[in-house]
KOLLUMDREN-941979 format. One record per residue (C-alpha): x, y, z. Coordinates in steps of 0.1 Angstrom, whole numbers, padded with zeros to 4 digits, always signed. Example, Ala and Ser with C-alpha at 12.3 -4.5 7.8 and 13.67 -1.06 7.14 Angstrom:
2
+0123-0045+0078 +0137-0011+0071 
***
This chain:
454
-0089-0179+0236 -0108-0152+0226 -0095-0124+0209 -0110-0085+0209 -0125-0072+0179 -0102-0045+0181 -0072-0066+0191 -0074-0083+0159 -0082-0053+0134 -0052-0037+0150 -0027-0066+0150 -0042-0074+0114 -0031-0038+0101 +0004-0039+0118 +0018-0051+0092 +0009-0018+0075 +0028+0000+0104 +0064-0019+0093 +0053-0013+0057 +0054+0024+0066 +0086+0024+0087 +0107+0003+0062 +0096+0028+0030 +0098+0055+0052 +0132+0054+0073 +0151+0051+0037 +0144+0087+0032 +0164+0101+0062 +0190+0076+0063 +0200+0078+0030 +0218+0112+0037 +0239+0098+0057 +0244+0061+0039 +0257+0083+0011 +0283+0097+0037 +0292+0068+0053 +0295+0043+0027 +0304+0069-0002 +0272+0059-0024 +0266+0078-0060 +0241+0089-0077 +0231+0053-0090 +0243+0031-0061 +0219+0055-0041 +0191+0045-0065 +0199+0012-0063 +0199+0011-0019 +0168+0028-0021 +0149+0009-0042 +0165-0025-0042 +0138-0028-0014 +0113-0026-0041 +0128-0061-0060 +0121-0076-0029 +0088-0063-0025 +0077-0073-0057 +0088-0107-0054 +0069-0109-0019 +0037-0097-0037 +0041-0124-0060 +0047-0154-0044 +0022-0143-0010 -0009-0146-0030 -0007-0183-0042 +0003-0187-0005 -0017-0173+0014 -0047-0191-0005 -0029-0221+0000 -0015-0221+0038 -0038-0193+0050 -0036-0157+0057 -0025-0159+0090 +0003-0182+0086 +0014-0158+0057 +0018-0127+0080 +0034-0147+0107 +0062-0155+0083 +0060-0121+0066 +0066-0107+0105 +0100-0128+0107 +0112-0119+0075 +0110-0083+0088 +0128-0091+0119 +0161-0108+0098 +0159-0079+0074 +0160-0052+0099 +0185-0065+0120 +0207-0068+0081 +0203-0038+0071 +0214-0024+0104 +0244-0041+0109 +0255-0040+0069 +0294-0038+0067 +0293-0026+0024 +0268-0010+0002 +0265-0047-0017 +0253-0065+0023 +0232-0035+0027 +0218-0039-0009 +0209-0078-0001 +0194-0070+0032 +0172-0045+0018 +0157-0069-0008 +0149-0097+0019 +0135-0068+0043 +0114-0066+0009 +0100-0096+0006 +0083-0091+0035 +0072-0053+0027 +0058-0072-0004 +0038-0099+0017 +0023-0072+0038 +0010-0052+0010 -0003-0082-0006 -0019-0096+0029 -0032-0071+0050 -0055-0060+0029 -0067-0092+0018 -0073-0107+0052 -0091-0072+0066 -0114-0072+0040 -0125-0107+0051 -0124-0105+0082 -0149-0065+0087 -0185-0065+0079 -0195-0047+0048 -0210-0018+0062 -0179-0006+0076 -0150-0026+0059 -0140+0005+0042 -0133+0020+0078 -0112-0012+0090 -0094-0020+0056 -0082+0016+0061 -0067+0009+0094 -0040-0004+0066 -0030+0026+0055 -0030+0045+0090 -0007+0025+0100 +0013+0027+0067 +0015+0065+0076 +0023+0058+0113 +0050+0041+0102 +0064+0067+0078 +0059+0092+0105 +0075+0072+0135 +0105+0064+0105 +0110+0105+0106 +0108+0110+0143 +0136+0081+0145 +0155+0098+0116 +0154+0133+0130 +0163+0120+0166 +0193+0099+0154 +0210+0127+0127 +0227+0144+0152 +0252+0114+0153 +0240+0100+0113 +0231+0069+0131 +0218+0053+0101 +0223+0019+0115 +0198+0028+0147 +0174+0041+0121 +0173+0012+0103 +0175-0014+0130 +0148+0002+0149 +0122-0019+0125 +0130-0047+0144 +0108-0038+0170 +0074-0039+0158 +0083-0069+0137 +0091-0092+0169 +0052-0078+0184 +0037-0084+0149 +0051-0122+0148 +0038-0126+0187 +0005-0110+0181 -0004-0124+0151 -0004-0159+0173 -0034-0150+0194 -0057-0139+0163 -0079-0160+0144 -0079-0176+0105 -0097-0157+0079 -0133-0171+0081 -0133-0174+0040 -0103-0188+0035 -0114-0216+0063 -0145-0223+0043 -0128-0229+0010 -0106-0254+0030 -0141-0271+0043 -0137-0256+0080 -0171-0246+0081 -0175-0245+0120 -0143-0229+0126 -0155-0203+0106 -0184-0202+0124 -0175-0195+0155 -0147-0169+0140 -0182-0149+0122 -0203-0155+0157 -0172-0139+0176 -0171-0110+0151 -0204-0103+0142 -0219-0110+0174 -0241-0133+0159 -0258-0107+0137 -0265-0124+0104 -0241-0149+0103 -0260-0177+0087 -0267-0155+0054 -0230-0145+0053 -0219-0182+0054 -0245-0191+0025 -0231-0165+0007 -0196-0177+0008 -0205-0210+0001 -0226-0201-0025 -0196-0181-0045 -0168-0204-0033 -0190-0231-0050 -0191-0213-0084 -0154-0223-0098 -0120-0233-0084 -0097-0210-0085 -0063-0205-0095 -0045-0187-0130 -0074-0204-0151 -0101-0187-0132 -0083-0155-0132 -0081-0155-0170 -0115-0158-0173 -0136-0131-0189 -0161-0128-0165 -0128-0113-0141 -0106-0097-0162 -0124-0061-0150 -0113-0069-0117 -0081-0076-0129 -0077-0045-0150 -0090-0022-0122 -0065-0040-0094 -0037-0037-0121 -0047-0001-0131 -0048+0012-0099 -0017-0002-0080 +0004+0010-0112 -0014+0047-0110 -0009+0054-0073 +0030+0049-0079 +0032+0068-0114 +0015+0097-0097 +0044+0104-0080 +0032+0092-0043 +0061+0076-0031 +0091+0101-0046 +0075+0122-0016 +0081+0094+0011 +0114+0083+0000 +0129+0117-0015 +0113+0142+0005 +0147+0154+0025 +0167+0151-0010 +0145+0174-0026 +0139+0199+0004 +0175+0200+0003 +0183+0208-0034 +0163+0241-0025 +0181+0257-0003 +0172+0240+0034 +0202+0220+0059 +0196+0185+0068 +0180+0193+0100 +0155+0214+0086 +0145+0187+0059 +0142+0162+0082 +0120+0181+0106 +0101+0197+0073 +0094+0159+0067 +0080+0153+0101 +0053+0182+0097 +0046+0162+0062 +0044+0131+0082 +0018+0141+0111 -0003+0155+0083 -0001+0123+0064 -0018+0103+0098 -0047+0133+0107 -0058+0133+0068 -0058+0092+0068 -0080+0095+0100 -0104+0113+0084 -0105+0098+0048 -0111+0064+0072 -0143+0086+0082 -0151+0093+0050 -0143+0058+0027 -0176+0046+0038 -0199+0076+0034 -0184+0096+0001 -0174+0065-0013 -0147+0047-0034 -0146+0060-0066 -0152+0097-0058 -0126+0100-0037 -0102+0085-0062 -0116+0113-0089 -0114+0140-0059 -0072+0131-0055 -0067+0128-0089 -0070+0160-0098 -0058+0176-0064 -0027+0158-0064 -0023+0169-0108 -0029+0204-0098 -0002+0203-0066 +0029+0183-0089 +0018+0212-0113 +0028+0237-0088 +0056+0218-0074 +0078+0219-0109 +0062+0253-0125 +0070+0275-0091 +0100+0260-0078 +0117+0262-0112 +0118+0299-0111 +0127+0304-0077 +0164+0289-0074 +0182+0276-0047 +0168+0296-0015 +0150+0297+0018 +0117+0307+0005 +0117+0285-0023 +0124+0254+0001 +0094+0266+0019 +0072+0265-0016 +0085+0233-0020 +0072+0220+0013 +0037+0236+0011 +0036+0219-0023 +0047+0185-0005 +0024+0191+0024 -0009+0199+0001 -0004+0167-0023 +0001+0146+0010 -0036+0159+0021 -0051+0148-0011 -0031+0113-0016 -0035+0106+0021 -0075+0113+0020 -0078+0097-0012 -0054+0074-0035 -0037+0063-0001 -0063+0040+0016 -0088+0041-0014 -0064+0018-0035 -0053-0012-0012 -0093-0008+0002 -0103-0018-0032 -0079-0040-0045 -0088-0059-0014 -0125-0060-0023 -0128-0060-0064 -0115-0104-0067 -0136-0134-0064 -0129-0154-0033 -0112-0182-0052 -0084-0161-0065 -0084-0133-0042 -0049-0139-0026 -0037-0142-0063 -0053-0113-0076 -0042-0093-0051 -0005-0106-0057 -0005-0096-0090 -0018-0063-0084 +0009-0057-0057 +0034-0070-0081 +0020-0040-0105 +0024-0015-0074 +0057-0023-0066 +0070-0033-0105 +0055+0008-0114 +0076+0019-0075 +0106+0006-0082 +0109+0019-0117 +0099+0057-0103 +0118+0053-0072 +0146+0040-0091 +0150+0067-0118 +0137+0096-0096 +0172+0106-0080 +0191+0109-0117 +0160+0123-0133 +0158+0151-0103 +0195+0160-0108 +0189+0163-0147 +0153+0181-0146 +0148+0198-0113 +0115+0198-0100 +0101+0201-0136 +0100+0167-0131 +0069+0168-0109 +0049+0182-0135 +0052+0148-0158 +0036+0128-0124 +0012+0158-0125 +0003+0143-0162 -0001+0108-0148 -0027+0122-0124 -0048+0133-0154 -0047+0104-0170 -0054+0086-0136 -0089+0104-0133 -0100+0093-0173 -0092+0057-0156 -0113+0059-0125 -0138+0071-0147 -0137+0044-0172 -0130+0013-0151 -0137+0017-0115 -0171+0005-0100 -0182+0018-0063 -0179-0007-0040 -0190+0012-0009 -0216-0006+0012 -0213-0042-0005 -0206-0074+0006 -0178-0089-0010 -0199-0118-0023 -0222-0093-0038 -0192-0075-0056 -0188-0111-0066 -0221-0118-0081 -0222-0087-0097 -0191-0090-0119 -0208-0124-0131 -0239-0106-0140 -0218-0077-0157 -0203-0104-0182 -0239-0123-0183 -0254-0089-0196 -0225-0079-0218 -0225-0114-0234 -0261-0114-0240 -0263-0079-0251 -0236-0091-0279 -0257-0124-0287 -0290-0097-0294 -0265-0080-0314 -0251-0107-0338 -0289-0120-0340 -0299-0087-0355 
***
């Protein structure tokens, strides 16, 4: 059966979507986990980010996977994973349940990061595959924003457990979607599928150059097996170091202290519960229109300069955050600051550090060792999440919002790394991104042999 173009970039990205929710809804519930189940301080940190372990593990062990069994497969299993772990977490009787139910909901957080970028970029052509890998992150932020509408509508009765079971839903129409779409068309010819792939490319690109686009495959594919020893290689360490560099920079800038800590640190300023949580919701929708747009804007401004663009917004926001607030003290108008502090580094991450990183990270590695690049560099983004996330709520109590200004650092060191290490990949195939990280080390290696002969 044949699926719609838009069926499939839409059920590919929903994956992003529970991503979103189950990073998102901790944020809300935790106010009143800490009630019901009498958390402190630490074990709060731990609940939080115990989802994180899981995730890195998923990012780990997906890659080798899903170049193994196949992308689809992959997300299928990622889908029911989401499913156990939802209904877990909701029906936890202790804080230790709650904590092991967090880590296998996860895994599967993990595997989605890893996976739907890796099997959008293969699947969208490359004049617009910064538009459709970006679906990924709208529905990362339509997830975070549902996760407030279902935390706001449930604290009236701190129904923590509806907020958390609630996940459940899109994971059971993930797992059933996911069986009507079809097999990456790259992965399909590294397993020697070739007309499979075919008629996958001919259904896609409605015939439009699909010949060349399968040469080109087969042509890199060729090249070398994959696997660790590839990824060693010289020739692919850049990749490595820019996948590496920029999963670990997205979480050091502070990005994800906002989703999960927003109501927390609304509150330590002066605003109720009610207030933070609907303050969070305003941060939310803003979060989706500004990821709409930067999906306009991936392909036409590019990669790289919107990385250097957020960078230095986001630096100068976290500056703001911890320089004004700490002079204000605990009121109404400084809790309002505090939000229009929030709300302006949301505009810049979401238009730029947001979709930007998981675009590229699904772009920069060779075919043969995409799914384990990728892996790795989500182990990097979740290994750099859970350590922030993990310290953030002891660090806030001891610091205050001073603390923002040490992510604000990391942002400036974030833009002298774009600088140095990223490449635009805006407009090319990924077998040209390919080639042309041969021909880098080709060059450099020959440059370096002209050298030593002199």
């Amino acid at each position: 059966m044949k699926v719609n173009n838009a069926l499939i970039y839409f059920f590919g990205a929903l994956g992003g979507l529970l991503f979103g929710y189950d990073t998102g809804v901790i944020s809300g519930a935790i106010l009143y986990i800490k009630k019901s189940l009498g958390l402190t301080s630490l074990t709060e940190g731990i609940v939080v980010s115990s989802i994180l372990v899981g995730a890195m593990i998923g990012a780990a062990i997906s890659g080798r996977l899903s170049d193994k069994y196949g992308r689809r497969k992959n997300v299928m299993v990622a889908a029911a994973i989401f499913c156990i772990g939802a209904i877990g977490t909701a029906l936890a009787p202790s804080t230790g349940v709650l904590i092991l139910f967090r880590i296998v909901l996860g895994i599967a957080v993990g595997c989605a990061s890893a996976l739907v970028p890796l099997y959008l970029s293969e699947m969208a052509p490359a004049n617009i595959r910064g538009a459709l890998s970006s679906l990924n992150q709208l529905m990362i932020v339509t997830g975070i924003l549902i996760a407030y509408i279902i935390n706001y509508i449930f604290a009236p009765i701190e129904g923590w457990r509806w907020m958390l079971g609630l996940a459940f839903v899109p994971g059971i129409i993930l797992l059933i979607g996911m069986l009507f779409l079809p097999e990456s068309p790259r992965w399909l010819l590294k397993q020697n599928r070739e007309q499979e792939a075919r008629n996958i490319l001919q259904h896609l690109r409605k015939g439009i150059g699909v010949e060349k686009e399968i040469a080109d495959i087969k042509k890199t594919n060729a090249e070398e097996n994959g696997g660790w020893k590839m990824l060693k290689q010289k020739w692919v360490r850049p990749a490595l170091i820019v996948g590496v560099g920029l999963a670990v920079f997205q979480q050091i800038i502070g990005c994800n202290t906002v989703i999960y800590y927003a109501p927390t640190t609304i509150t330590k300023v002066g605003l109720g519960d009610s207030a933070a949580l609907l303050g969070t919701i305003g941060i939310g929708i803003i979060n989706v229109i500004v990821t709409i747009f930067a999906i306009w804007l991936m392909d036409k401004l590019g990669r790289k300069k919107l990385l250097l663009i957020g960078s230095i917004g986001m630096a100068v926001c976290l500056f703001a955050l911890g320089l004004l607030t700490k002079f204000g003290g605990h009121s109404s108008a400084t809790g309002y600051i505090t939000l229009a502090c929030l709300a302006v580094y949301i505009v810049f991450f979401a238009a730029t550090w947001g979709p930007v990183v998981w675009v590229m990270i699904g772009e920069i590695f060779p075919l043969n060792v995409r799914g384990l690049g990728i892996g790795i560099s989500g182990v990097a983004n979740w290994g750099a999440n859970l350590l922030v996330s993990l310290t953030f709520p002891s660090l806030l109590d001891r610091f205050g919002n001073m603390l923002f200004v040490v992510y604000g650092v990391m942002g400036i060191l974030a833009f002298f790394f774009v600088t140095l290490y990223v490449t635009e990949t805006k407009g090319r195939s990924l077998e040209q991104i390919e080639i042309d990280l041969r021909n880098k080390d080709q060059q450099l290696g020959t440059e370096q042999a002209n050298q030593t002969a002199i």
